[in-house]
N, C-alpha and C positions, 0 to 999 in steps of 0.2 A: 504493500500500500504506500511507500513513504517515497519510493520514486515518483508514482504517476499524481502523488497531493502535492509533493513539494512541487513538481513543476505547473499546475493547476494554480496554486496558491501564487506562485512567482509571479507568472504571467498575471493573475489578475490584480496583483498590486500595481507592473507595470502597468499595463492597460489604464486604469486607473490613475496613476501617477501623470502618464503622457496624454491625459485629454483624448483615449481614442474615443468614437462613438459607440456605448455597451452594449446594442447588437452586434455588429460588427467585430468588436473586441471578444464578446463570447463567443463567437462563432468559429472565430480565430484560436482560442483556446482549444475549444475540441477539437477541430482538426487538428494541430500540432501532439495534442494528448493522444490520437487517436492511429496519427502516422508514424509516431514514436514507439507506443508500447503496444498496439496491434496492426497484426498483418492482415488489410483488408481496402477492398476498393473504396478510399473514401470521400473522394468527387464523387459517385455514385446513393454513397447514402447520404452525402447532404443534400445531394437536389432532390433527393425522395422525399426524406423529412421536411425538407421548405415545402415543398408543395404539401406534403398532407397536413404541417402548422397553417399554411396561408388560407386554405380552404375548409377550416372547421366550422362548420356550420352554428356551433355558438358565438364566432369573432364576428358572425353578421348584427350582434347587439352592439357592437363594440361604437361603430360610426355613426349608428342610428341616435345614442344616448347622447352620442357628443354632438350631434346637430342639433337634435334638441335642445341642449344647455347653448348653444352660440346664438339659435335662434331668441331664446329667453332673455339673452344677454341685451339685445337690442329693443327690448320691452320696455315696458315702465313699472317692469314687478316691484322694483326696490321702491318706488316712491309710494306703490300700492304696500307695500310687507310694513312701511313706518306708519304711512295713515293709519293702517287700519289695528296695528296694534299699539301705537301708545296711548290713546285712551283708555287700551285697561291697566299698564304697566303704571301710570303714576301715584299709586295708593300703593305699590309693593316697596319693600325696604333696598333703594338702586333705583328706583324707577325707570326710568327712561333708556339706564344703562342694558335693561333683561330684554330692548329692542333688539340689541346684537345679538342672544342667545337666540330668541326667540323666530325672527328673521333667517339666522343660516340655517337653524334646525327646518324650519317651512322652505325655504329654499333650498335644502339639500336633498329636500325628498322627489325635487322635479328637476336636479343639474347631474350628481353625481361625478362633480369636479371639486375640491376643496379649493383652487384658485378662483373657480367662478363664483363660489358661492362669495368669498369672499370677499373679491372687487364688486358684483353682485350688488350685497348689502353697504359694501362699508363705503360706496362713494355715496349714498345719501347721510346714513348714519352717523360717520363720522362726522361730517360738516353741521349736520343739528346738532350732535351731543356736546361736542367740544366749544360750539358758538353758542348753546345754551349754559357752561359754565361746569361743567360736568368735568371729573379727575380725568387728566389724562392717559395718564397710568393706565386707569381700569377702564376707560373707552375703548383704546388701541388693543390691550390685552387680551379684555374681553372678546373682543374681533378676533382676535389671533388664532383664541382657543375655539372659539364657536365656529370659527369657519373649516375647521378642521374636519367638522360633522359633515360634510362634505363626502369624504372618504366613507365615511360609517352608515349614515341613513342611506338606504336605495332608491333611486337603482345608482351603483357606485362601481365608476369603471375601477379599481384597482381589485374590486370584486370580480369583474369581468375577467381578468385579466389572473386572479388566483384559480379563477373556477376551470379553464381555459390549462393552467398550466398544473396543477394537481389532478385534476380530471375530478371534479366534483361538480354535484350540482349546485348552479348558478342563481336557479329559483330557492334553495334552501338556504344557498349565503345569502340573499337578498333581504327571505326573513329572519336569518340569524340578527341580520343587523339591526333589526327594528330596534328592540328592548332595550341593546346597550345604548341606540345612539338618542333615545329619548330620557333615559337614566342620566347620561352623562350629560347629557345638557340640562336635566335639573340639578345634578352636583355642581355645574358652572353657575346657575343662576342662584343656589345655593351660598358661592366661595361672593357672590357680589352681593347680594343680599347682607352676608356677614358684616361685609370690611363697610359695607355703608352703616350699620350701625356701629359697627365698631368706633368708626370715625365721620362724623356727620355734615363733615365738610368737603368730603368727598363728592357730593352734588351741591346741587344749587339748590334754595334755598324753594321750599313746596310749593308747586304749582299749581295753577287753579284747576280746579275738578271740572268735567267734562260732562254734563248731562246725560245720563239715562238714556235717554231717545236720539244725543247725538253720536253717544259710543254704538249702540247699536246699527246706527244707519253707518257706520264708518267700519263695522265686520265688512260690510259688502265690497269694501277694497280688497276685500281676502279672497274673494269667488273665484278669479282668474287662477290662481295659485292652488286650492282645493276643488277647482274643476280638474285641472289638471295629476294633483295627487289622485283623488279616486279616479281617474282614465286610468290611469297605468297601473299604479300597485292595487285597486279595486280589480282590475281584469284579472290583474295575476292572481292574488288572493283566491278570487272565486272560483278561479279555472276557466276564465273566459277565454284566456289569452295562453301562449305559451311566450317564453323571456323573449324570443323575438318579434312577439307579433304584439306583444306591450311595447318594445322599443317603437315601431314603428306607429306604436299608437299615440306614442307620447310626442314623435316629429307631427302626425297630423293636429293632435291638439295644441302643443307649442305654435302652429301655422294658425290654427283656428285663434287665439290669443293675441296673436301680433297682429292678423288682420284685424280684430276687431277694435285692437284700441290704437289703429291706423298708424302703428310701427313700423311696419316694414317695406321697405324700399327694397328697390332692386339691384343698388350699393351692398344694402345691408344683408340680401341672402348670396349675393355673390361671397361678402367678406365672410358669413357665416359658413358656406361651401368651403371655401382655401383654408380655415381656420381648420374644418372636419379634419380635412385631407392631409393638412399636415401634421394635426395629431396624430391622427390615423398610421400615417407611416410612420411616425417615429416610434407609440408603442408598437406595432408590426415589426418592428424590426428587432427592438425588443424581445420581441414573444418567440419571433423564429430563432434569433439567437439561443435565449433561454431554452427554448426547447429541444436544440440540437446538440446545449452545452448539458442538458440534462440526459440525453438520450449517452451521448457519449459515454459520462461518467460515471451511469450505469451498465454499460459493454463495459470499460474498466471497474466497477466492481465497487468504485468508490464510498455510496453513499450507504450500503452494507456494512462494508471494512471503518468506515465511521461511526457509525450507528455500534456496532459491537465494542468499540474502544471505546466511546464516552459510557457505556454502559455496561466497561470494565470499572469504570472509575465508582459506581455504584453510588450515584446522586437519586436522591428524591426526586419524582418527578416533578416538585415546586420547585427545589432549588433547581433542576432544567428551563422551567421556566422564567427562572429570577436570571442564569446565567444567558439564557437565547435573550431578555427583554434589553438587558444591558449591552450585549453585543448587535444589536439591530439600533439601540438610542448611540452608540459608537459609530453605528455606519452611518447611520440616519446625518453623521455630523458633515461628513463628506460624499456622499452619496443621496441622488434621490430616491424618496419610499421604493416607488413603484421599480425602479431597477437593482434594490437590498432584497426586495422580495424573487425574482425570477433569477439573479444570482447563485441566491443560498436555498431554496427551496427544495433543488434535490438532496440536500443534506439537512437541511431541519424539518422537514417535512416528516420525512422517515424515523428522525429520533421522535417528536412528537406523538407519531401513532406506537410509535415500540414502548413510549412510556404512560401509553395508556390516553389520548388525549383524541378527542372527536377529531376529524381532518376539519369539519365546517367551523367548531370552535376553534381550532386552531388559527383557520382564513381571520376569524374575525379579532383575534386578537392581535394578530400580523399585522391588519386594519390600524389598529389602535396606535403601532408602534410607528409605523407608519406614518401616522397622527402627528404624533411627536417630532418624527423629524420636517414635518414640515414646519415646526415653527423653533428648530434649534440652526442656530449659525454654525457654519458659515454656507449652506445649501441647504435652505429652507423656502420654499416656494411661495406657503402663505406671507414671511418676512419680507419678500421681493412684493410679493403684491401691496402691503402696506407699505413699503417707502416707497412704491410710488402714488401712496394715495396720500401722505404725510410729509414726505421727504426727512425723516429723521433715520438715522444711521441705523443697520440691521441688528447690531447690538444692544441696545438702546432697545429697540422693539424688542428683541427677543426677551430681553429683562423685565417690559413689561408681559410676557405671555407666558415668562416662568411660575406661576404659580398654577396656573391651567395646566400647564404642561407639569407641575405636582399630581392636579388633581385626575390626569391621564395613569398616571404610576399606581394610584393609588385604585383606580379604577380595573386596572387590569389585575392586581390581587384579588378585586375582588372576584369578578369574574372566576379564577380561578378558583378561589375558594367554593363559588355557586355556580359551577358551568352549564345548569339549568337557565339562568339567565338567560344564556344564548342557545343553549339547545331545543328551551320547552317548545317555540313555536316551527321549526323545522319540524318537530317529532308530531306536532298535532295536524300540521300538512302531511308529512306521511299518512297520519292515521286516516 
């Protein structure tokens, strides 16, 4: 085993170190692993494998969700997700601040991007809460961590993309994710709720209450948004729909939305096409890499011969967990989520189920960790998106979104502790 890891392991630090592009660069790996330590035609099985990775007939949700969230992007959801929900938010302890929780959580249930959700909400949010007098600290933060539910509520391409490369089902990770990602967004609205009483100068100073009959007439900015959640996750739920025929339901209703509230230009679904496409290819390339640097490494024997060694060392399968969360918040520093996850997956995947651990629970904690690195420096996707909606240094934000990024840590013990959380409702779709 210590030939074909250390040269695996080498190459990926280079690869890494030199800026290559990480499909490309894993692709590059296997082949050199595969021409080195066996003897076998291997032009022959990568063009096998790229074709039957590129034409899986689950990667057809993959471009359908992201057109969806580009079409959204060009809406007016964000000014409908504040109307309609600060009227109930200003009697809570934070008030106006649980608009960021409460806004990425309803927008991540119709984008399934943690950058969109983010830019999404925060170019309305930010500019009211910070010009209404509101901590900066916990404005920005708040944003930081809420937008991360991005990744977690469905439908969630880095979901697509585990489901895709473990071979698990996609409709099961979809409702794995329900529970955690509406838990952890009440522990976020929870940590702002605190620190505003704790310290009461953290907002500005109570505002006037909102009449009865004018907060009610102001839910109705929500309908665009909750027409759009029950189209998609109502189909799938029911069994109306299967995962790809909800993506494409959620393109028709995202179209139905923008025409109606007379958004969409013929700029703006061009720019929302080139945006698909170029996501599209870049996780594609991604996916085929990982999936050809996975195939490899199991012809060499790899992720067995690992699996047996860490499970020489005779760990709990928590402290497995405590050691995988810490090595993924490591990678997470220099590495993006979604390219930590199709990297390492043929190797923590396999320890995972050997130590006793759902493959779907597992996706969703991966989710979590994932999470995390989007909002730690110095490659943190959410951080980029807020200094350009702020322009303050990605340190500086990251410091404000370190205590979210506590309450992510703490989240995913628990999880472990209660893996029902995330399994009860897969298991009742089964039933």
């Amino acid at each position: 085993m210590t030939g074909p890891l250390t040269l695996v392991l080498g190459m990926l630090f280079v690869t890494l170190a030199g800026g290559v592009w990480v499909g490309v660069g894993l692709m590059s790996i296997g082949i050199v692993a595969l021409e080195v330590f066996r003897d076998m035609r291997v032009d022959r099985f990568l063009a096998g494998d790229i074709w039957s990775s590129s034409t899986a007939v689950e990667l057809i949700t993959l471009p359908l969700f992201i057109l969806m969230g580009e079409i959204l992007f060009h809406t007016r959801l964000s000014e409908n997700l504040f109307a309609g929900l600060s009227p109930w938010t200003r009697r809570l302890p934070g008030r106006l601040l649980h608009v960021n929780v409460l806004g990425c959580t309803l927008f991540a249930a119709v984008s399934g991007s943690s950058a969109a959700t983010t830019a999404t909400v925060g170019r309305i949010t930010l500019q009211e809460l910070l010009g209404r007098g509101y901590d900066r600290r916990l404005a920005v933060g708040s944003l930081a961590g809420a937008g991360t539910l991005g990744f977690l509520i469905p439908p969630s391409i880095p979901m697509i993309v585990y489901g895709v490369v473990a071979d698990v089902s996609i409709l099961e990770l979809f409702m794995a994710g329900i529970v955690p990602g509406l838990l952890l967004a009440m522990m976020f609205m929870g940590w702002i709720g605190f620190r505003s009483w704790q310290d009461p100068s953290l907002v500005p100073a109570q505002e006037p209450a909102i009449p009865r009959k004018e907060a009610l007439l102001a839910l109705g900015q929500l309908a665009p948004i909750a027409f759009l959640i029950l189209f998609v996750m109502g189909s799938l739920y029911f069994g109306f729909a299967s995962i790809t025929e909800a993506a494409a339901i959620g393109v028709l209703g995202s179209l139905i939305v923008a025409i109606a509230q007379r958004t969409l230009t013929l700029a703006g679904m061009w720019g929302a096409l080139l945006g698909t496409v170029r996501t599209c290819s870049m996780i594609g390339l991604i996916i085929v890499g990982a999936l050809f640097l996975s195939k490899a490494m199991a012809r060499l024997g790899l992720p067995a011969d690992v699996a047996n060694a860490i499970q020489a060392w005779g760990l709990h399968p928590w402290m497995l967990i405590f050691v995988l969360l810490l090595f993924y918040l490591a990678l997470g520093c220099i590495l993006d989520g979604l390219s930590a996850i199709v990297m390492t997956l043929p190797v923590t995947l396999p320890l995972a189920v050997a130590a006793g651990f759902d493959p779907i629970w597992f996706g969703v904690f991966l989710i979590i960790t994932i999470e995390m690195a989007q909002i730690t420096p110095p490659v943190g996707f959410n951080l980029f998106v807020i200094q350009g909606l702020t322009k303050e240094g990605i340190f500086r934000i990251a410091a404000y979104a370190w205590p979210f990024c506590v309450i992510m840590m703490v989240f995913t013990a628990l999880i472990t502790l209660a893996p029902d959380i995330v399994t009860a409702l897969p298991k009742s779709l089964r039933g």
